[in-house]
C-alpha positions as CSV (number, residue, x, y, z in Angstrom):
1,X,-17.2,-194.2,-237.8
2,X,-16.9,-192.1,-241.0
3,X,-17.3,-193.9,-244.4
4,X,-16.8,-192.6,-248.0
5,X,-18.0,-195.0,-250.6
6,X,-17.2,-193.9,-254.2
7,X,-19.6,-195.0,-257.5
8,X,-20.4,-194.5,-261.3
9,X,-16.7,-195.8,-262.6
10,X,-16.7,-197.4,-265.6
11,X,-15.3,-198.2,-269.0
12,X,-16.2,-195.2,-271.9
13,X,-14.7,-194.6,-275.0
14,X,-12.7,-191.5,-276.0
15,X,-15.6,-188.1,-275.9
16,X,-17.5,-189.9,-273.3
17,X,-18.8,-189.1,-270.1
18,X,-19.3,-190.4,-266.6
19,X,-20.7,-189.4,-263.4
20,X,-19.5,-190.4,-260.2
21,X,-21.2,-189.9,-257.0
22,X,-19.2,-190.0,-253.0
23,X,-21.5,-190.2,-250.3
24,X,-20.0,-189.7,-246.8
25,X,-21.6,-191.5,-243.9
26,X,-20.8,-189.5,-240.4
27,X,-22.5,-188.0,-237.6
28,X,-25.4,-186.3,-239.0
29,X,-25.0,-183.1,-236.6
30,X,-22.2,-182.1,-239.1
31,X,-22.9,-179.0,-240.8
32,X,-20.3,-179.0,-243.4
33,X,-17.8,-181.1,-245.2
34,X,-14.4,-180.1,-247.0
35,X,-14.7,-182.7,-249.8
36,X,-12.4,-183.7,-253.1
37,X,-12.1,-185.8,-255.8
38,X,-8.4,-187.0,-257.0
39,X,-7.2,-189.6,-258.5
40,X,-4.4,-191.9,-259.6
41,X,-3.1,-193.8,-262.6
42,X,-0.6,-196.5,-263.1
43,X,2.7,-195.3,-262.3
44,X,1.9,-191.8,-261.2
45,X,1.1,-189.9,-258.3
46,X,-2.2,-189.1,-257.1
47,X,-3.0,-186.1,-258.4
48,X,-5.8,-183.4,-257.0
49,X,-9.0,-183.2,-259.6
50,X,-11.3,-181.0,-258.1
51,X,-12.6,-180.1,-254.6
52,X,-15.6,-178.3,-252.8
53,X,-14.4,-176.2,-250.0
54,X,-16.6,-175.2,-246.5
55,X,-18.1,-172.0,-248.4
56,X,-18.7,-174.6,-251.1
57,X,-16.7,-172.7,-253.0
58,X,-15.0,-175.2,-256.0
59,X,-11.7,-175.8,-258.0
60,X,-10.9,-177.6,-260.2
61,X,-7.1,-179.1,-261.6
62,X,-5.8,-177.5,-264.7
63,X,-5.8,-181.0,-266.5
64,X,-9.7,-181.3,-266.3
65,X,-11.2,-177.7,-266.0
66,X,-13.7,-177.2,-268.8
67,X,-14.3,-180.9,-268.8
68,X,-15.3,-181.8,-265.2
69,X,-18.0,-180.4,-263.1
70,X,-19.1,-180.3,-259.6
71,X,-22.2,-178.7,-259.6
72,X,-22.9,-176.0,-256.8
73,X,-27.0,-176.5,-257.9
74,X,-25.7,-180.3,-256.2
75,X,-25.1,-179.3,-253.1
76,X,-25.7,-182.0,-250.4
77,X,-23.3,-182.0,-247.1
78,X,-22.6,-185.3,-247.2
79,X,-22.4,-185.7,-250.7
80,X,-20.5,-184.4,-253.6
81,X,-20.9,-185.9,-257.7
82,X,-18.3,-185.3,-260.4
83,X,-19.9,-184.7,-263.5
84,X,-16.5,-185.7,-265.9
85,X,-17.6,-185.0,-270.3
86,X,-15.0,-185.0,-273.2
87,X,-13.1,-187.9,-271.3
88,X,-9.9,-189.0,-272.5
89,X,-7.3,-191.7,-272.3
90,X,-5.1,-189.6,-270.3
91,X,-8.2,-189.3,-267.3
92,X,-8.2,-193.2,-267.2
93,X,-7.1,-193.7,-263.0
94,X,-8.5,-194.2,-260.1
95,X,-10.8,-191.7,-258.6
96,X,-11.0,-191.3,-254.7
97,X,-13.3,-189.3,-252.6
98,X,-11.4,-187.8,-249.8
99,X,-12.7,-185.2,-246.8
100,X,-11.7,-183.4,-243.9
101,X,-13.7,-181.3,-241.4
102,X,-13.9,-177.9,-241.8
103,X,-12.7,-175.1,-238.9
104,X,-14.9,-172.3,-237.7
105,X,-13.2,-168.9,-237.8
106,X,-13.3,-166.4,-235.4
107,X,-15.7,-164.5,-237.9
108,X,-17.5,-167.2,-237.4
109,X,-17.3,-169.0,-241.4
110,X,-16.2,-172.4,-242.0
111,X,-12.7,-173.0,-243.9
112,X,-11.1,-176.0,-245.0
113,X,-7.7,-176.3,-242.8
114,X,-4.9,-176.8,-245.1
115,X,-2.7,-180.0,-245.3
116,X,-3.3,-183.4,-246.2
117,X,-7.3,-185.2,-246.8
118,X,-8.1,-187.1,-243.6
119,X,-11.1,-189.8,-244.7
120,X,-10.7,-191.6,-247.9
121,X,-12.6,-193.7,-250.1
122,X,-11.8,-197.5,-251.7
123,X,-11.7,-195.5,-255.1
124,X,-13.7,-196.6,-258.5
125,X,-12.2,-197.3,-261.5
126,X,-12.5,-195.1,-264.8
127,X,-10.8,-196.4,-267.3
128,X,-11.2,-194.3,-271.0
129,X,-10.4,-196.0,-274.2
């Protein structure tokens, strides 16, 4: 059964930072995981915020690059932090963890198939005031 379990939410003021921290429980054979973070506030759609592709390779949303960080020296398979500085009000949502499992490609290199998350956290609360 694959899990995602979200933490490090909380309540900061305005310039504040927080760290939140996904940790994916599934068979431990797997060598790779596509893996994001999004999120959702009040009244809005669930937006993407950043993600860490099968070459590890990461993006980031327009709305938080410079301000949020997944960092590649980081890297665990089966687990993926969001470093998120210079929070504002506007970042105040919900933050999931989502993943999906990467293909292999005939050159043999692992790619995260497009389309829709497949395993999803509970979320954690941010909330910036």
């Amino acid at each position: 059964q694959v899990q995602l379990v979200e933490s490090g939410g909380g309540s900061v003021q305005t310039g504040g930072s927080l760290r939140l921290a996904c940790v994916v429980t599934d068979d431990p054979t797997v060598s790779e995981h596509c893996m994001a973070w999004f999120r959702q506030a009040p009244g809005k759609a669930r937006e993407l915020v950043a993600a860490r592709a099968a070459d590890r390779a990461i993006s980031y949303s327009h709305s938080v690059q410079g301000r949020f960080t997944i960092s590649p020296n980081e890297y665990v398979k089966n687990k993926l932090y969001l470093q998120m500085s210079s929070l504002q009000p506007e970042d105040t949502a919900i933050y999931y963890c989502a993943m999906k499992y990467p293909r292999l490609s005939y050159g043999g290199n692992w790619y995260c198939p497009s389309g829709e998350y497949t395993y999803w956290g509970r979320g954690t609360q941010v909330t910036v005031s």
